[in-house]
C-alpha positions as CSV (number, residue, x, y, z in Angstrom):
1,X,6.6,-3.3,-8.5
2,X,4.1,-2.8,-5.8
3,X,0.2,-3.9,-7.0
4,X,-3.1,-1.5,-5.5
5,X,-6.4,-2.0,-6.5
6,X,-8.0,0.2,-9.3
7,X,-9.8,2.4,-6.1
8,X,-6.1,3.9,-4.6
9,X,-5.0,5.5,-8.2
10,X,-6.5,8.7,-7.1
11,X,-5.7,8.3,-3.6
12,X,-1.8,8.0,-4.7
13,X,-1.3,10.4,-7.7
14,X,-3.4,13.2,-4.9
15,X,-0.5,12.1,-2.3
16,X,-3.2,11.0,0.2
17,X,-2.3,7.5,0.3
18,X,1.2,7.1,1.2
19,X,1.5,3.8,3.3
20,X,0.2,0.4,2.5
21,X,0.5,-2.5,4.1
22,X,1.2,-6.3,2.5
23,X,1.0,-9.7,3.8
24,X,4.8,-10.9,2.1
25,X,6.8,-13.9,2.9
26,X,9.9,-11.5,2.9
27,X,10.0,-7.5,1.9
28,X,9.9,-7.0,-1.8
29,X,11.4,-3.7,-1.6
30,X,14.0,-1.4,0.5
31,X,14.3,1.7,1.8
32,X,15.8,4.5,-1.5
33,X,14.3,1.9,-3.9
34,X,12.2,3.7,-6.5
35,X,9.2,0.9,-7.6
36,X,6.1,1.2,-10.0
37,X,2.7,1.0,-8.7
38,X,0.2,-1.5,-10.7
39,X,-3.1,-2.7,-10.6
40,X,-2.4,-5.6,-12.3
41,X,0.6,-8.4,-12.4
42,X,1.6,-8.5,-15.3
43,X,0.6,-5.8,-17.3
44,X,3.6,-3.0,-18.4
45,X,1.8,-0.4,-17.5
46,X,1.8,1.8,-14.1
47,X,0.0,4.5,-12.5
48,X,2.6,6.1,-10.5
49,X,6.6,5.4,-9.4
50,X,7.1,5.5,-6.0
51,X,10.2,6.5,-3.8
52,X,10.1,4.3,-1.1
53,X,11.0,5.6,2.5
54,X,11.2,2.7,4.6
55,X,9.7,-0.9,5.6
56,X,9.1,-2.5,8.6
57,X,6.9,-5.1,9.9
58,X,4.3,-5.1,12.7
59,X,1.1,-7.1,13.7
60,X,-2.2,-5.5,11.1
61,X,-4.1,-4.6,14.7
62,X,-1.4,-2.2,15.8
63,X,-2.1,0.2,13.1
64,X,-2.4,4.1,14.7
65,X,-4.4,6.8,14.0
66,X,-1.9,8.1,11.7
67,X,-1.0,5.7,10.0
68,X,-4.6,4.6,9.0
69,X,-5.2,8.1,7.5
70,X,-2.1,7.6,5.7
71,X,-3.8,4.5,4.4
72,X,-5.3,6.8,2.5
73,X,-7.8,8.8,4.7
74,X,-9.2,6.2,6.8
75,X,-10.0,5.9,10.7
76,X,-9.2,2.6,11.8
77,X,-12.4,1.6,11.6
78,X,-12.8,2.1,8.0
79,X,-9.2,0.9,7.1
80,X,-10.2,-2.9,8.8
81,X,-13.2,-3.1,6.7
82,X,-11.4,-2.1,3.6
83,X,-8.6,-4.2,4.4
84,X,-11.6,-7.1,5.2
85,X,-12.9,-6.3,1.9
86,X,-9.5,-6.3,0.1
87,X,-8.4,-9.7,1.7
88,X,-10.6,-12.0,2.6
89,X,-8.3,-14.6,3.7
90,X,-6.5,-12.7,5.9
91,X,-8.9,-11.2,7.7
92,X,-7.9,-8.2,10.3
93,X,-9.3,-10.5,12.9
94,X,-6.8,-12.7,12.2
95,X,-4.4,-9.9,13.2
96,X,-1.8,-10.9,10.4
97,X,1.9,-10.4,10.3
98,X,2.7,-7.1,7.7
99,X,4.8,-5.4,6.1
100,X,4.4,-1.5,6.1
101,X,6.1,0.4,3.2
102,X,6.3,3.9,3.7
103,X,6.2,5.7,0.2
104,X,6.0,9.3,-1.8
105,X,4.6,9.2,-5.2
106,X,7.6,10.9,-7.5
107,X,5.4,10.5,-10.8
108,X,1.4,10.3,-11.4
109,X,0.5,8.9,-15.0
110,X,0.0,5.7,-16.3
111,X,2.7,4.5,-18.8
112,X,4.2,1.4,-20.4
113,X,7.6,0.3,-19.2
């Protein structure tokens, strides 16, 4: 299970967000794994399964071009405020220590497990 917030459904089911990046202590999933996509911890529901395609980690700051469109359409710009807006305590000034998973949707509708 991978958690979004309510504002990246669409982005995901439309196939425009297909990277995200998470602040873990270790990676919570590998490369062929197959995880659901949640807003929420412990609900049973999900929005979409997603195949992931690989992890790695990197510093927030060295985020591309690419890769911050794959965000889910952002510039750079716009993907540090949104991440500043998504986590406050880890502010991209703080240039955190990530994870980057690498992901294609395989099913769009929200369901109970």
């Amino acid at each position: 299970m991978i958690l979004f917030k309510p504002e990246h459904i669409g982005l995901i089911q439309q196939g425009l967000k297909i990277q995200t990046r998470c602040i873990w202590k270790k990676p919570r999933c590998k490369p062929g794994s197959i995880h659901k996509a949640k807003t929420k911890m412990l609900s049973k529901e999900f929005f979409a399964e997603l195949f992931i395609i690989s992890v790695h980690k990197e510093f927030l700051l060295d985020i591309s071009d690419k890769d911050a469109w794959c965000e889910g359409g952002y510039t750079r710009e716009e993907f540090f405020r949104k991440w500043d807006e998504i986590n406050p305590k880890n502010p991209s000034s703080s240039n955190p220590e990530v994870y980057v998973v690498n992901f294609n949707p395989i099913s769009n509708s929200f369901r109970r497990i």
